[in-house]
N, C-alpha and C positions, 0 to 999 in steps of 0.2 A: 656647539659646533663639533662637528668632527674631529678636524686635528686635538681638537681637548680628549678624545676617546681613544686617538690612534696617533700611531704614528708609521714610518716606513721603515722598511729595514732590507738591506742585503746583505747576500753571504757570497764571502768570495774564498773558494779553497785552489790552491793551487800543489799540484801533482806534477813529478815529473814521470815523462811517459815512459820511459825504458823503451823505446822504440825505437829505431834510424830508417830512415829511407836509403835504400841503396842502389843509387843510380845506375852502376854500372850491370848489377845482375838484370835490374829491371830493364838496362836495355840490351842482355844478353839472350832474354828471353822473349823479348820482340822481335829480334834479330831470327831465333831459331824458329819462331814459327810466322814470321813475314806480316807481325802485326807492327802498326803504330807506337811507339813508343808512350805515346799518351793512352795506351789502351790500358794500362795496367801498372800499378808499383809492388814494389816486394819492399815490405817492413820486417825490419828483422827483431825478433825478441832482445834484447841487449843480456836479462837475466832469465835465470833459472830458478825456479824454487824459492826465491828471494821474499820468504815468509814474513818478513817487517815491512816490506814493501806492501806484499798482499795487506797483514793487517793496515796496513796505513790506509789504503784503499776500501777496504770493509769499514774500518771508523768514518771513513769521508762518507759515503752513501749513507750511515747512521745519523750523522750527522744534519744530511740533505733529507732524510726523512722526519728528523726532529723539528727541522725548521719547514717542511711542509705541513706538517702537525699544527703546529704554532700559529701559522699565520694564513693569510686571504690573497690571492693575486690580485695584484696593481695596474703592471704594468709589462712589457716584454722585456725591459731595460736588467732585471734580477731582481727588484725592490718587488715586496709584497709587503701586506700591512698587516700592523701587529696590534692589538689592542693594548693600553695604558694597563689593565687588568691582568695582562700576563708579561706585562715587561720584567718584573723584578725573577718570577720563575725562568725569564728566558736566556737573559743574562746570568741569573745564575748555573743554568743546566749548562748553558755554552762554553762560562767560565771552564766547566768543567771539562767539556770535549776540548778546549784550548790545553789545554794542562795535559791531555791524553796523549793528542796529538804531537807535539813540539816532544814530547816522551819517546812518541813510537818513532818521530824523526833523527835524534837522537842515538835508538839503538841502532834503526838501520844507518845511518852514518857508519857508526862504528862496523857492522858485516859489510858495507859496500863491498872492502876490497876481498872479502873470501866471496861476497856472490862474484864478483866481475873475476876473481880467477876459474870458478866454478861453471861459466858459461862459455869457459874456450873451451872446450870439449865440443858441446851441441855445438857450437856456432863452426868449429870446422874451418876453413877456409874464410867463411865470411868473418872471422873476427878481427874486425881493427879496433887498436888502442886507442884512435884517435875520435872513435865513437862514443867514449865516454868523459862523461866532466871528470874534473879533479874534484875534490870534496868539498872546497870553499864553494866553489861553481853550482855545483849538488845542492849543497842546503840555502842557497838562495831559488831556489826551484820549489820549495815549501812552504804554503804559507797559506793560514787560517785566520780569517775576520771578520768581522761584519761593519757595516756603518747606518746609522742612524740618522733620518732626514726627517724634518717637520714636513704633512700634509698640505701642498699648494694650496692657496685662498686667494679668490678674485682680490679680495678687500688688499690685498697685500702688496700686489701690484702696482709698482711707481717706475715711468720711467716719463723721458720728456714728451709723449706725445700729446694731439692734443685732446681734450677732456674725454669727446665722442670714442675715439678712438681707443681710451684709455679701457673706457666703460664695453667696448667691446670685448678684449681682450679678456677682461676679469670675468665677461661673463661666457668664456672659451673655458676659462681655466677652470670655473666651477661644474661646467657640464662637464667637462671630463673627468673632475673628480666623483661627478653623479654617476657619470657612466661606470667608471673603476666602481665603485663601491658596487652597484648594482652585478657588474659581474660576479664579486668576490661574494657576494651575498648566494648568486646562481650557483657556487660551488661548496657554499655551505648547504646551500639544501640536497643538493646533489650527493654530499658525504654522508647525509641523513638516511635520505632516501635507499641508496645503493647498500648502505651496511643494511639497514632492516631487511629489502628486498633479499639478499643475499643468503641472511638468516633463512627468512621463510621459505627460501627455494633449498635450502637443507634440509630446513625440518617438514617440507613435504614428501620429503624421500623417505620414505619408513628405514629402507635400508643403508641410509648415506650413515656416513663417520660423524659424526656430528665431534666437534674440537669444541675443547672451552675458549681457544683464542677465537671462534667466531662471535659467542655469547660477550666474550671482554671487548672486541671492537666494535662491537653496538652500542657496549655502556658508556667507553671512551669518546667514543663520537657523540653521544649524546648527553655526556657531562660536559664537553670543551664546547659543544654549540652554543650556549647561554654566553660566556667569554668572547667569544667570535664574533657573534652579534650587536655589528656596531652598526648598525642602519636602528637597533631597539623592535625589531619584528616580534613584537607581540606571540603573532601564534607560530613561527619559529620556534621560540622559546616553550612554547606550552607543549606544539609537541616534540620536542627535545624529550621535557620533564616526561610527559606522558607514557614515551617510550620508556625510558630507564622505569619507572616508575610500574609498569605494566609487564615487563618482559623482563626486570631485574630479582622477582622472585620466581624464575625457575630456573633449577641446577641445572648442568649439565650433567649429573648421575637420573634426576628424576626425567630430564627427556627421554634418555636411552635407555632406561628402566621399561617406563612405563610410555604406551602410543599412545593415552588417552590424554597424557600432559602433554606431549609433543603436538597431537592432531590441536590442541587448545592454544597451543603457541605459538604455531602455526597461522591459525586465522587471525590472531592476536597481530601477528608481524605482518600479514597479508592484510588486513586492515587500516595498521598504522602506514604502510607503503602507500597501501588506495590514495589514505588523507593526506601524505606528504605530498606525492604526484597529482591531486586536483590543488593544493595551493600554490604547487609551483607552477605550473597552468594559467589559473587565476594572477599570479605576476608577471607573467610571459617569461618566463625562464626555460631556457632547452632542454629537454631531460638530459639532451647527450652532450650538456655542456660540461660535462667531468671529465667523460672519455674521449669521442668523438677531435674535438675541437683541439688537438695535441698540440698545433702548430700557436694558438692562442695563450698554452699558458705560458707564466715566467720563465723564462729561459734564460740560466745564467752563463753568459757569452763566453763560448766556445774557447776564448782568450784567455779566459781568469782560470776555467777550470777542465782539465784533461782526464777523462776515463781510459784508458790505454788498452783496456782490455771488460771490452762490455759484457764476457760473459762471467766476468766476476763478479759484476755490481749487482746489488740486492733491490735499488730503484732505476731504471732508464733517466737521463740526465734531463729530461723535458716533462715526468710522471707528473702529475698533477698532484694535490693532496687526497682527492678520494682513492686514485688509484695504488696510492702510495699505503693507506689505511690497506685497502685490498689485496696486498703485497703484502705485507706486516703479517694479517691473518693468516695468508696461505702458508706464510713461512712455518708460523706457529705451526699451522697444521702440518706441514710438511715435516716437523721437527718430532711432534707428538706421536707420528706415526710412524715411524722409523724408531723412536725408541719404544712403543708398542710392539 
């Protein structure tokens, strides 16, 4: 059964946004240009420069990428599913971001009161005192978890109704389980597919940058797919291995060396994408159920977890896991290249 391979898991991070809405400017400037007061709000920055803030916010998106790494989507509710196989690494790794975080919470406590005297300056005029918590108020505004649910099963289902109806119900619960699975399965191959694709559409460029974080998020996607694989897809699995296995002995010194190993690794990746994209075909799986389909994946509600400032964050709060993988590499790339 299932729940023997998996179980559920959410993450819940809570941030406070350093942000206030400020009614009155917002409707100072409805007033000056003869708009609706519903047409528009002004949110005001609270801090400045407030660097333990940032890192806290940079750890939380690392975080939300580890556990898009980790796991499969469920559900819309936050809960994605974990395999029994990586529970004990995931627990462990989180322990660790738990212990990070509650750290970096910590320091910035301690700066609060130089950033909040540090932003009456910018803020000019708009700065009130009474826009900010006091520090007890503050560190209850932070908080890092997860929780841990057993897999619904028809069989499990008891309540008073009568038999027929029981028998209905249970077998509600298990096609929805079929359904969840089958999707999370649609974005494991999706992860597959897109890192290889990606590669190959590199290394058909004679003259593109070729990064070794593109070569490592092929391997990485395609050593964590075996673990993910809780539906047991056989040829999933093979070509997981196949890939790593075929594309893991060339360097990244001998592609950009030489074009006769790249033009070779190339067809290599362009082939392995063919065979990913005709199995996932043959399942009825979307191709563009990774990307495409944004509004479908896990979304951990808006309530539990606040980004205050999107053009910080390293993942969008709704990314998926392949997209998340494809972030991860660009970064890399983006990182390499600059210190080039």
């Amino acid at each position: 059964m299932l729940s023997d391979k998996a179980m559920l898991v959410g993450l819940h991070i809570s941030m406070w946004s350093a942000r206030k809405h400020d009614k009155s400017v917002s409707t100072e400037v409805a007033e000056a240009h003869e708009a609706n007061v519903s047409a528009g709000r002004y949110n005001k920055h609270l801090l400045v420069e407030a660097e333990k803030l940032e890192e806290l916010r940079a750890l939380a998106n690392q975080i939300r990428l580890f556990f898009y790494k980790m796991t499969l989507p469920w559900t819309d509710e936050g809960y994605r599913l974990l395999p029994s196989a990586s529970y004990f690494e995931f627990t462990k790794q989180f322990a660790e971001f738990k212990v990070a975080f509650d750290q970096l919470v910590r320091e910035f406590l301690v700066a609060y009161p130089y950033y909040r005297e540090q932003a009456r300056a910018p803020l000019g005029g708009l700065h009130r005192d009474s826009d900010y918590p006091d520090i007890a108020t503050l560190a209850e505004k932070f908080d890092l978890k997860t929780d841990i649910l057993p897999i619904p099963c028809g069989e499990d289902f008891r309540v008073t109704l009568g038999q027929e109806e029981q028998a209905r119900v249970a077998r509600e619960i298990d096609q929805q389980v079929k359904q969840s699975v089958a999707r999370g399965m649609g974005e494991l191959w999706s992860r597959l597919k897109e890192a290889v694709a990606h590669l190959a559409a590199q290394l058909e460029r004679p003259k593109a940058r070729l990064h070794s974080a593109t070569l490592r998020n092929v391997a990485e996607i395609a050593q964590m797919v075996p673990r993910l694989n809780v539906a047991n897809d056989e040829e999933l699995t093979a070509l997981a291995k196949e890939t790593n296995s075929r594309l893991a002995s060339f360097s990244r010194q001998d592609l950009v060396q030489y074009p006769a190993a790249r033009s070779r690794a190339a067809g290599i990746a362009n082939e392995l994408a063919a065979k990913i994209n005709r199995a996932m075909k043959d399942r009825g799986h979307d191709e563009s159920a990774g990307t495409a389909r944004v509004a479908e994946i896990t979304n951990v509600p808006a309530a539990v977890v606040e980004f205050p400032n999107p053009q910080t964050d390293l993942v969008p709060q709704t990314a998926p896991a392949n997209q998340a993988d494809q972030i991860v590499a660009r970064m890399f790339d983006y990182m390499e290249l600059m210190a080039s």
